[in-house]
Biopython code that builds the backbone (N, CA, C, O; Angstrom):
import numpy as np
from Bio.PDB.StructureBuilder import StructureBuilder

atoms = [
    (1, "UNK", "N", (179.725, 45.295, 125.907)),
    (1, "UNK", "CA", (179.653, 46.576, 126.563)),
    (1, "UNK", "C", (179.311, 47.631, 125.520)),
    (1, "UNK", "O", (179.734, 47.354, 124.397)),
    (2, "UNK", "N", (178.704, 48.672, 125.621)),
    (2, "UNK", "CA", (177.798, 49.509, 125.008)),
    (2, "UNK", "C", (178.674, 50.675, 125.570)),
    (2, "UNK", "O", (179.107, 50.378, 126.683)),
    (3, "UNK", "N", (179.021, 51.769, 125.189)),
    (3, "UNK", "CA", (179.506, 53.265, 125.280)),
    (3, "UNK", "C", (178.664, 53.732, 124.285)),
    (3, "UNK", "O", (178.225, 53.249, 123.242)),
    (4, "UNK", "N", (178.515, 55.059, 125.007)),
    (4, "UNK", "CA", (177.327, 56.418, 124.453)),
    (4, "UNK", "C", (178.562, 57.397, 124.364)),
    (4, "UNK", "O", (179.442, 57.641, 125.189)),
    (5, "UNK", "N", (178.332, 57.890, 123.060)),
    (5, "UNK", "CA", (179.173, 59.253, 122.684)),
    (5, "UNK", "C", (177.934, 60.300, 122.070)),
    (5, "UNK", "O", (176.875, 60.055, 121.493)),
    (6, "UNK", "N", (178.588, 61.551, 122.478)),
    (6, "UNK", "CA", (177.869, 62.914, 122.576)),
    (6, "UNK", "C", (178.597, 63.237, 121.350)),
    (6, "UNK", "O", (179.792, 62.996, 121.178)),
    (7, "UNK", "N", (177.756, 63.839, 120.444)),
    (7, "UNK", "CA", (177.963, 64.687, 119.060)),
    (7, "UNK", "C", (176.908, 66.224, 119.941)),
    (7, "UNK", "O", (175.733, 66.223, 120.310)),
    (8, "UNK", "N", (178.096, 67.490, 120.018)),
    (8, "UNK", "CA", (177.373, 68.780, 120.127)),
    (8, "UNK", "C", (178.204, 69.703, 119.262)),
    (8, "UNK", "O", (179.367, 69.978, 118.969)),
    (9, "UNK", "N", (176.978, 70.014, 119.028)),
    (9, "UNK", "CA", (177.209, 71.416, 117.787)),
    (9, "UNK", "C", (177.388, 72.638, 118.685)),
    (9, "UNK", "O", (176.467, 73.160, 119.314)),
    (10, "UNK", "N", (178.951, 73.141, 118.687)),
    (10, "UNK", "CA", (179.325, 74.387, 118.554)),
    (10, "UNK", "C", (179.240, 75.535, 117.789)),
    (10, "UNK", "O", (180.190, 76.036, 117.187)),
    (11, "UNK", "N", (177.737, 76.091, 117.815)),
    (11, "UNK", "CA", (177.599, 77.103, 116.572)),
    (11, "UNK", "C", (178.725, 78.547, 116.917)),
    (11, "UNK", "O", (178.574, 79.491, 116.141)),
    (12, "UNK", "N", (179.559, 78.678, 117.775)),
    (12, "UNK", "CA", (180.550, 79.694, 117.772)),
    (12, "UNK", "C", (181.924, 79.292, 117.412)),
    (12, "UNK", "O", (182.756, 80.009, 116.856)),
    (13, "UNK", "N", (182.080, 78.002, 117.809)),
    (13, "UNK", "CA", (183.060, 77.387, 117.197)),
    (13, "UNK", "C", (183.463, 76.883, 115.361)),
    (13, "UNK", "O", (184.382, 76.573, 114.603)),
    (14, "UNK", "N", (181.731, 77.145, 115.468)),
    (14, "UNK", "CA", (181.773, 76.235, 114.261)),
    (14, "UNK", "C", (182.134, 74.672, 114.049)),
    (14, "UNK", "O", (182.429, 74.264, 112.926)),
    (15, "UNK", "N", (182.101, 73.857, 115.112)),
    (15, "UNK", "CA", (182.774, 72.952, 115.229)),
    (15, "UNK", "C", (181.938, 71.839, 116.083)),
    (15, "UNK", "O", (181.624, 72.035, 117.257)),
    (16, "UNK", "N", (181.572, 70.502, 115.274)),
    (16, "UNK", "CA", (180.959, 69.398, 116.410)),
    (16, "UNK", "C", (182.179, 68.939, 117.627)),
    (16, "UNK", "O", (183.383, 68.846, 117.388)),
    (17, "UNK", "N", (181.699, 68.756, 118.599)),
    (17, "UNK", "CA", (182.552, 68.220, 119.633)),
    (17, "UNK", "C", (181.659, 66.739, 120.334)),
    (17, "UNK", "O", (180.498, 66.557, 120.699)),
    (18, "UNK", "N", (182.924, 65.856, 120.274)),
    (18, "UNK", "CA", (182.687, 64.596, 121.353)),
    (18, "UNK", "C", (183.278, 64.788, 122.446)),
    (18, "UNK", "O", (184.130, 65.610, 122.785)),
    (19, "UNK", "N", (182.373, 63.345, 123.374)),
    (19, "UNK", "CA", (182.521, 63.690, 124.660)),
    (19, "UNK", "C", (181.623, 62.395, 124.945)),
    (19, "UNK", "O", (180.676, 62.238, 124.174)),
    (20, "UNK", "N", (181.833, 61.303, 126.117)),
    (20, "UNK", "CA", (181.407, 60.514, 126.407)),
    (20, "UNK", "C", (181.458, 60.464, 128.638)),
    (20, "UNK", "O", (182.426, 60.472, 129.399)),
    (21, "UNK", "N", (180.353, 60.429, 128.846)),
    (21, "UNK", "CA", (180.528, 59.935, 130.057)),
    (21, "UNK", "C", (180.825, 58.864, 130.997)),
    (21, "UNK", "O", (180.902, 58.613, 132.199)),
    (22, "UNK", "N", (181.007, 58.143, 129.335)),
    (22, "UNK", "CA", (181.484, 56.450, 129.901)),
    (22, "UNK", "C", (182.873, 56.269, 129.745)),
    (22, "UNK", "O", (183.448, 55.450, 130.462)),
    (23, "UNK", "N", (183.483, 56.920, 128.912)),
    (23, "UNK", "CA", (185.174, 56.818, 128.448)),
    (23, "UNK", "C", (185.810, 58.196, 128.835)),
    (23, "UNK", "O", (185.880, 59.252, 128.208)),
    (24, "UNK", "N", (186.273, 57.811, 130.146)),
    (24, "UNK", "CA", (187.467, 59.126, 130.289)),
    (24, "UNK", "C", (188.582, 59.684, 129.549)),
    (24, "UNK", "O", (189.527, 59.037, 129.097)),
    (25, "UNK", "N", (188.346, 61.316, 129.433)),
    (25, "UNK", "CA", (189.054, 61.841, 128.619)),
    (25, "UNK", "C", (188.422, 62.032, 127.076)),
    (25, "UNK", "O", (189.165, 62.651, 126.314)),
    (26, "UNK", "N", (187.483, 61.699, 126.669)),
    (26, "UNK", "CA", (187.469, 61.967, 125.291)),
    (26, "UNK", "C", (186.524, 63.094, 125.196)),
    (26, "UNK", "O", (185.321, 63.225, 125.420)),
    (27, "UNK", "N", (187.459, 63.850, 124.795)),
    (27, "UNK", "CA", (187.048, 64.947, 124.267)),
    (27, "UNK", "C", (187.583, 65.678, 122.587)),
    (27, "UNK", "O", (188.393, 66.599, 122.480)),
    (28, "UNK", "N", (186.986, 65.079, 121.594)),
    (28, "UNK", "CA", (187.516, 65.564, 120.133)),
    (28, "UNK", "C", (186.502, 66.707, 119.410)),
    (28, "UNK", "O", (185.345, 66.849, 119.805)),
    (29, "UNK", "N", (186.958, 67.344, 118.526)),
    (29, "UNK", "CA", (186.299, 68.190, 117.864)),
    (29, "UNK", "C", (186.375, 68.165, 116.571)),
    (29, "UNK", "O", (187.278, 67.467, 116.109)),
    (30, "UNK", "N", (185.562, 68.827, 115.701)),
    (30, "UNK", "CA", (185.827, 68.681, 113.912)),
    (30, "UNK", "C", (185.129, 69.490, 113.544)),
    (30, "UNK", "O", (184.173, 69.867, 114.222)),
    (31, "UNK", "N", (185.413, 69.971, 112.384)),
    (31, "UNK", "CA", (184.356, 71.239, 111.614)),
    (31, "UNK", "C", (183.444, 70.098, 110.832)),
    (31, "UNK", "O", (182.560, 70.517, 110.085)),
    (32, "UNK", "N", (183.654, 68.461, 111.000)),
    (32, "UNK", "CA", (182.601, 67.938, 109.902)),
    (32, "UNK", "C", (182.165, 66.781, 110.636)),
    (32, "UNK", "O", (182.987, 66.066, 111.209)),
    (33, "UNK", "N", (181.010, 66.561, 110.659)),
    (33, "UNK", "CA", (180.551, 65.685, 111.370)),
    (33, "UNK", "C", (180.718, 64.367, 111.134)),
    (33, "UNK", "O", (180.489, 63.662, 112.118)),
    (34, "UNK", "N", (181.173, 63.580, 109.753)),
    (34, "UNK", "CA", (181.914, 62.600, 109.345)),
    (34, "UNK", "C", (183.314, 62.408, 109.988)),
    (34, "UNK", "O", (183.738, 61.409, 110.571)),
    (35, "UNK", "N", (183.930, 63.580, 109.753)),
    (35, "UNK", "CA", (185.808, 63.277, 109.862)),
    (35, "UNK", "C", (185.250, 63.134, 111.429)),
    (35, "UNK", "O", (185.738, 62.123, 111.935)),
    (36, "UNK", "N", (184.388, 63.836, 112.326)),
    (36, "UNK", "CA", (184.889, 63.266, 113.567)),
    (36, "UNK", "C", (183.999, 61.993, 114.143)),
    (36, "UNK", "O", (184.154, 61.476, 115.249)),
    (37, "UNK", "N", (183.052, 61.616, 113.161)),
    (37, "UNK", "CA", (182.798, 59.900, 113.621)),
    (37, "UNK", "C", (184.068, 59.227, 113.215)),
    (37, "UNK", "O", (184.586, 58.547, 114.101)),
    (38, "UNK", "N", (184.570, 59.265, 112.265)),
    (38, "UNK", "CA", (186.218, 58.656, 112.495)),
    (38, "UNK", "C", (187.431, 58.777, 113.193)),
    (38, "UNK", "O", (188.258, 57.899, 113.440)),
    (39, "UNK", "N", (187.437, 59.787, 113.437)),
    (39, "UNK", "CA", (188.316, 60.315, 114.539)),
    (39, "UNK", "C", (188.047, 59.639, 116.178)),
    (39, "UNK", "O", (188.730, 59.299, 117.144)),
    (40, "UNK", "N", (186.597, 59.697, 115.780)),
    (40, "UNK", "CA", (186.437, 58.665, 117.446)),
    (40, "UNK", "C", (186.192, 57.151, 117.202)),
    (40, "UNK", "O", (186.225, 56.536, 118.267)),
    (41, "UNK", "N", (186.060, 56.713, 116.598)),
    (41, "UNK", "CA", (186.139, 55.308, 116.125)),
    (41, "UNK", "C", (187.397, 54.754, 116.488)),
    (41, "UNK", "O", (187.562, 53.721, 117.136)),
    (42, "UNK", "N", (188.537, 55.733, 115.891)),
    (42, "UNK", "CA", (190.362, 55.182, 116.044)),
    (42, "UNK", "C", (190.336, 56.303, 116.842)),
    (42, "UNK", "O", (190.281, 57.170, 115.969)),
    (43, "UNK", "N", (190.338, 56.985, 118.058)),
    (43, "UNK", "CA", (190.280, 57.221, 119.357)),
    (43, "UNK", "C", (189.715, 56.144, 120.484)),
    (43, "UNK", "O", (190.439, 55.838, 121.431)),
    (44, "UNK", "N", (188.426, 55.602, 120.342)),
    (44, "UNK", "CA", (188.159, 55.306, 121.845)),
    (44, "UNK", "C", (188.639, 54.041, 122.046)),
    (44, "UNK", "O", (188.597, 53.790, 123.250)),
    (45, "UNK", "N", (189.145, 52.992, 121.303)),
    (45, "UNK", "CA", (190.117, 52.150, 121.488)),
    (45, "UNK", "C", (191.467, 52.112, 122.421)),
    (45, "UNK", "O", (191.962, 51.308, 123.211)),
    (46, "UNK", "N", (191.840, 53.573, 121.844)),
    (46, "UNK", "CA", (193.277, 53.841, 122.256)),
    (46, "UNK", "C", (193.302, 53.702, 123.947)),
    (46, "UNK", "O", (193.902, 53.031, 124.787)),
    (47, "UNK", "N", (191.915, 55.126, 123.900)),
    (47, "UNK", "CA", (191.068, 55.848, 125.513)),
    (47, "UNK", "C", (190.851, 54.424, 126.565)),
    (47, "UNK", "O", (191.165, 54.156, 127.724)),
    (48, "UNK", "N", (190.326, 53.899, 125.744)),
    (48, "UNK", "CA", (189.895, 52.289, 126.704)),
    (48, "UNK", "C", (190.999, 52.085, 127.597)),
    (48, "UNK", "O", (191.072, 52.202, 128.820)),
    (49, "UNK", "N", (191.987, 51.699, 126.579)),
    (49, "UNK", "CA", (193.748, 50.578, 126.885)),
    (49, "UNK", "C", (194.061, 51.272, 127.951)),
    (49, "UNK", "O", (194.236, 50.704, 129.028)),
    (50, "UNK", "N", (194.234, 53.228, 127.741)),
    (50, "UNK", "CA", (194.903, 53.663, 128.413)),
    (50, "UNK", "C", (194.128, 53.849, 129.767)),
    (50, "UNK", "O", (194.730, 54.103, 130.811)),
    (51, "UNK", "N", (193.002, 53.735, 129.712)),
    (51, "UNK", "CA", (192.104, 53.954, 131.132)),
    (51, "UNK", "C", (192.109, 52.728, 131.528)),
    (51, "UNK", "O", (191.398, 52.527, 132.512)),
    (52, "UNK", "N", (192.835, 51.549, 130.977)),
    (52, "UNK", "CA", (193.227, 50.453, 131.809)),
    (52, "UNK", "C", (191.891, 49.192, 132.155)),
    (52, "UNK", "O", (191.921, 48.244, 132.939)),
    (53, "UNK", "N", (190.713, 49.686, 131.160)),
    (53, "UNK", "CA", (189.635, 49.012, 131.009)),
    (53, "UNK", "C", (189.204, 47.892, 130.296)),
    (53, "UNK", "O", (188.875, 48.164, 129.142)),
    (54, "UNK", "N", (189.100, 46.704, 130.621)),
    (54, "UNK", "CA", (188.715, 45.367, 130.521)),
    (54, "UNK", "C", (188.919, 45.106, 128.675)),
    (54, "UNK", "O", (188.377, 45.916, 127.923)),
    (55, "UNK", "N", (189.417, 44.383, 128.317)),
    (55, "UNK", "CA", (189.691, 44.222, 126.931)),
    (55, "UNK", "C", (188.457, 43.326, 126.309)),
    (55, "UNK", "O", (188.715, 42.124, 126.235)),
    (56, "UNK", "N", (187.338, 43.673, 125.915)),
    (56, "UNK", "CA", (185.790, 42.808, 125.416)),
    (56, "UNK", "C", (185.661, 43.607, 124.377)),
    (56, "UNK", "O", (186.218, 44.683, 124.163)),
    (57, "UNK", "N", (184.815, 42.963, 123.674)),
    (57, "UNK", "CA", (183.582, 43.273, 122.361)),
    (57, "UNK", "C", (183.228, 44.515, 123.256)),
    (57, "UNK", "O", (183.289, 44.431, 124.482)),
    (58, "UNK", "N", (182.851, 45.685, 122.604)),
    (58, "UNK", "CA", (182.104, 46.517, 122.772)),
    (58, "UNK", "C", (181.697, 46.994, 121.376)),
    (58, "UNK", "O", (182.262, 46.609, 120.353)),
    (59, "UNK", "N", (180.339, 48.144, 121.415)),
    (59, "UNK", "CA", (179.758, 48.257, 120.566)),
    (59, "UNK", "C", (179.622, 50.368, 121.381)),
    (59, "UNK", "O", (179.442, 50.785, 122.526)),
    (60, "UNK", "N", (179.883, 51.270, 119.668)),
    (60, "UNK", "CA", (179.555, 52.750, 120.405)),
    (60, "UNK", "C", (178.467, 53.229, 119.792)),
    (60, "UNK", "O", (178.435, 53.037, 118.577)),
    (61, "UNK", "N", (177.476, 53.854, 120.324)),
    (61, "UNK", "CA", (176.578, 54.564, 120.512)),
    (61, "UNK", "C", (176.231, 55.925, 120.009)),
    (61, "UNK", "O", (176.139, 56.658, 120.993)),
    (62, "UNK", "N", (175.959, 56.696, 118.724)),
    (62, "UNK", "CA", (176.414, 57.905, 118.884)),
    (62, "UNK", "C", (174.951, 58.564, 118.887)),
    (62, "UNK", "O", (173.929, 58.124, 118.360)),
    (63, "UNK", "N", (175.152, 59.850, 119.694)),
    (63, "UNK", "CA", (174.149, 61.227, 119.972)),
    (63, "UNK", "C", (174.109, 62.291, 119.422)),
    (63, "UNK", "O", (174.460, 63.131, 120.251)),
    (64, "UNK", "N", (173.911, 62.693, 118.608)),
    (64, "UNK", "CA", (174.175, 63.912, 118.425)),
    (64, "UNK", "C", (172.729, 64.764, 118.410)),
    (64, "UNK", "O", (171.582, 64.413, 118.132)),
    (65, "UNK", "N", (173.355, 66.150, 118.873)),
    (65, "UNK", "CA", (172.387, 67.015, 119.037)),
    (65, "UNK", "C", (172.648, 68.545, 118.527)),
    (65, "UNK", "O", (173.515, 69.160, 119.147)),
    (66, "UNK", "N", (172.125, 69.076, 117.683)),
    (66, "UNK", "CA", (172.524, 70.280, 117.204)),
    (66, "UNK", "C", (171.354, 71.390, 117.029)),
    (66, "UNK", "O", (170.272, 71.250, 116.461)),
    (67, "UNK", "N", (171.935, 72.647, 117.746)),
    (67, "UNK", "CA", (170.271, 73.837, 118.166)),
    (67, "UNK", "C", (170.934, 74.965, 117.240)),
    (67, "UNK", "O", (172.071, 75.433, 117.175)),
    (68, "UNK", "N", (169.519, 75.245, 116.424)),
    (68, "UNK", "CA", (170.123, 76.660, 115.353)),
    (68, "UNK", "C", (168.619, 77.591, 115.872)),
    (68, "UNK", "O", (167.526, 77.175, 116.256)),
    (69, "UNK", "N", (169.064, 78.775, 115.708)),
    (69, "UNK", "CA", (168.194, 79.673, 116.254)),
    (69, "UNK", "C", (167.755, 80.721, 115.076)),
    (69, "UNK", "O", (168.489, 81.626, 114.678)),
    (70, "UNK", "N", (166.481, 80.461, 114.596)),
    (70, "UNK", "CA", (166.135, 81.160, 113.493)),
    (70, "UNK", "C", (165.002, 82.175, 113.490)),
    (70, "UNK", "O", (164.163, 82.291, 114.383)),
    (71, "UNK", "N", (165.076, 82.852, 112.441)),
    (71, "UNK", "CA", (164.430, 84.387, 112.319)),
    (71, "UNK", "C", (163.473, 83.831, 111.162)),
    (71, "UNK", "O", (163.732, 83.152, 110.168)),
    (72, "UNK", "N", (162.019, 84.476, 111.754)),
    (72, "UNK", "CA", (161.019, 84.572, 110.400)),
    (72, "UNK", "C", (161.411, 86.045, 109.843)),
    (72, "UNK", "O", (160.869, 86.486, 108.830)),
]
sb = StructureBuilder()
sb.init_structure("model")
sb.init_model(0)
sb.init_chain("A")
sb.init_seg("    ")
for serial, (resi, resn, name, xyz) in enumerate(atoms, 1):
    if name == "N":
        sb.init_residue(resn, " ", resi, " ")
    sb.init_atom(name, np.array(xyz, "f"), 0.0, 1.0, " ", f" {name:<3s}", serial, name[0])
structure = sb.get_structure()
């Protein structure tokens, strides 16, 4: 099984945020885009168990997308 996770850049936050439409509930944030690929690595394990979802091999997916708005 394959899960897709969302990396979005909060430029007011300052802060990347996850978010997956395949794993309920995950929603994490980080000012660094490393600490929170780890943070969801030892998160969506937990997210799985507790959403009561099939115990297999899976493999995650990550997206990220980040928009900066610049001046000549």
């Amino acid at each position: 099984m394959n899960y897709t996770i969302n990396f979005t850049w909060d430029a007011e936050a300052d802060v990347w945020i996850a978010t997956s439409n395949d794993i309920p509930g995950l929603v994490l944030e980080s000012g660094s885009f490393d600490a929170l690929l780890e943070r969801t690595r030892f998160a969506v394990p937990e997210l799985l168990k507790l959403n009561s979802m099939e115990s297999h091999p899976f493999s995650l997916t990550f997206l990220s997308e980040r928009h900066e708005r610049m001046v000549l």
